[in-house]
C-alpha positions as a Markdown table, in Angstrom:
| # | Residue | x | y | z |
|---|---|---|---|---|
| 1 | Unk | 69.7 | 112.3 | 99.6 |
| 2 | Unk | 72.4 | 112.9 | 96.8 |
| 3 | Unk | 73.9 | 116.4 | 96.5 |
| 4 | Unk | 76.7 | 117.3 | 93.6 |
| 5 | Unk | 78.6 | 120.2 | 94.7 |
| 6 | Unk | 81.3 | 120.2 | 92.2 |
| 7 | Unk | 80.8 | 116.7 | 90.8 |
| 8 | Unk | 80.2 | 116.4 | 87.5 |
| 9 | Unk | 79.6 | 112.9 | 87.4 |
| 10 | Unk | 79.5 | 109.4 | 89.7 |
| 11 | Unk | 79.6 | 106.4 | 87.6 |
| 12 | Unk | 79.3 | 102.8 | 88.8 |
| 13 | Unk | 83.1 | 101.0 | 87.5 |
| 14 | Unk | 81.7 | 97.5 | 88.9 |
| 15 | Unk | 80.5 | 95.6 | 92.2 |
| 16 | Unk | 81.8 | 97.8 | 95.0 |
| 17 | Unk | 83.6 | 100.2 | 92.8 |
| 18 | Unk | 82.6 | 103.9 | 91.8 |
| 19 | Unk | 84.4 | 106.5 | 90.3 |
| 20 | Unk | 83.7 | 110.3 | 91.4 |
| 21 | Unk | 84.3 | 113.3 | 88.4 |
| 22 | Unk | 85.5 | 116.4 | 90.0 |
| 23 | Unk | 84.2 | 119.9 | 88.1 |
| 24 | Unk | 86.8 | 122.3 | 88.7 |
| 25 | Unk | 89.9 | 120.1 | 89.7 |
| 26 | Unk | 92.4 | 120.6 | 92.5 |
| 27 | Unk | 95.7 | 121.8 | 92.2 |
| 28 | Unk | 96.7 | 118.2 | 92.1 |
| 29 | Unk | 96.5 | 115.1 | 93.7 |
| 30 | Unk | 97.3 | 115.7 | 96.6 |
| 31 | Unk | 93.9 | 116.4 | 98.4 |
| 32 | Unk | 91.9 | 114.7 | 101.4 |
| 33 | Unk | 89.6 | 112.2 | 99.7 |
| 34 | Unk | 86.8 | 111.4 | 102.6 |
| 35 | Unk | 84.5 | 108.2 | 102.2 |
| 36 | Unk | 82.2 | 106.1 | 103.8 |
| 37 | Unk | 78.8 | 104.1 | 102.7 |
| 38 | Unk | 75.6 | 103.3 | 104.2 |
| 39 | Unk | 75.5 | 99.0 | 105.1 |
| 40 | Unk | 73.0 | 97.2 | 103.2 |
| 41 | Unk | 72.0 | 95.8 | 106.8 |
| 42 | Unk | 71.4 | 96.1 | 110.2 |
| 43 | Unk | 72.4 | 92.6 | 111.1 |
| 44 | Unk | 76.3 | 92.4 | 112.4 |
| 45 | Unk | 78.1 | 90.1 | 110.2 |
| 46 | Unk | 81.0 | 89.7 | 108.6 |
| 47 | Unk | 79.4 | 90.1 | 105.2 |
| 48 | Unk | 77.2 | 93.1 | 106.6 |
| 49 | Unk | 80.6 | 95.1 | 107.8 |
| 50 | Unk | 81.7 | 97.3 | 105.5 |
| 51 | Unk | 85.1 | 99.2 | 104.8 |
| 52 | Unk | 85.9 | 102.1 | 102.3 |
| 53 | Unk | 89.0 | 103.0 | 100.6 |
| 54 | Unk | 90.5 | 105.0 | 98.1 |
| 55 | Unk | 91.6 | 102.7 | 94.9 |
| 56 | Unk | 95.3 | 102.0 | 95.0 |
| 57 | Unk | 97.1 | 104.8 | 92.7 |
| 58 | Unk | 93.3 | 105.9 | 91.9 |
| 59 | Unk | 93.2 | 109.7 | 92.9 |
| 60 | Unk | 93.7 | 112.2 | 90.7 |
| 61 | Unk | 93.4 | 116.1 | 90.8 |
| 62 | Unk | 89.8 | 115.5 | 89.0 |
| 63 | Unk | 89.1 | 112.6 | 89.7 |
| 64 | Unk | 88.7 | 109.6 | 92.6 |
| 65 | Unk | 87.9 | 105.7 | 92.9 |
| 66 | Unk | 86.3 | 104.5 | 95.9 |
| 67 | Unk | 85.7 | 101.0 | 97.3 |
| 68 | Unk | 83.8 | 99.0 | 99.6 |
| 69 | Unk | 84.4 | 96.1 | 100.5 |
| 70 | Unk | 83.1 | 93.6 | 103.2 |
| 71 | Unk | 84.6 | 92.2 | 106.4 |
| 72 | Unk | 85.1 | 88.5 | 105.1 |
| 73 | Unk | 87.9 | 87.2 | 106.2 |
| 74 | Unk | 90.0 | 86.0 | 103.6 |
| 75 | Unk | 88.3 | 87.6 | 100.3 |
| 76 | Unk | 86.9 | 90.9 | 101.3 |
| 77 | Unk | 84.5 | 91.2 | 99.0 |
| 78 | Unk | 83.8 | 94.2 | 96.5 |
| 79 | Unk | 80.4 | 95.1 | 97.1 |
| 80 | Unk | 77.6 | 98.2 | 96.1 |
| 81 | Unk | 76.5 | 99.9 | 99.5 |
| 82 | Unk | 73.0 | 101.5 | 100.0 |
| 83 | Unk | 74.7 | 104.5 | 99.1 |
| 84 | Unk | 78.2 | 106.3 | 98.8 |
| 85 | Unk | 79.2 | 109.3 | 100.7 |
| 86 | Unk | 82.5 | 111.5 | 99.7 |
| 87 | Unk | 83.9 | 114.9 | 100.0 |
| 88 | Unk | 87.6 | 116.5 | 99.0 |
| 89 | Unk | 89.4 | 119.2 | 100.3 |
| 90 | Unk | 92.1 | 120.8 | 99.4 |
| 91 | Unk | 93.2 | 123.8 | 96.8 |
| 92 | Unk | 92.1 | 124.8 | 93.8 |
């Protein structure tokens, strides 16, 4: 399931909170990060709906923090998916 084309590395920051390496940067920070996860469930809850987003001021020409987070209402919890999913693009 897990492919690295131009990662170098994908390290787990804490709950809910990875951070992608990118091998040969782009020109700068200014690339399209995309994201998404696979749920840890099948059941439709609030606690089984799952968002993904970029970390606030966390993308770099070589480098990106993703989250997920559940649908709770008030605390929208940082939690590990199944799995991650990402690709850039942009210019070299």
């Amino acid at each position: 399931k897990s492919a690295s084309y131009n990662v170098t590395s994908v390290s787990d920051a804490s709950a809910g909170i990875t951070v992608i390496t990118i091998a040969t940067d782009f020109s700068s920070a200014n690339w399209c990060c995309q994201a998404t996860c696979e749920s840890t469930s099948d059941t439709m809850t609030v606690t089984n709906l799952k968002f993904v987003r970029v970390g606030l001021a966390d993308q770099a020409a070589g480098s990106v923090s993703i989250e997920v987070h559940d649908a709770t209402a008030i605390t929208a919890v940082l939690e590990d998916p199944t799995s991650w999913y990402a690709c850039g693009y942009g210019d070299q």
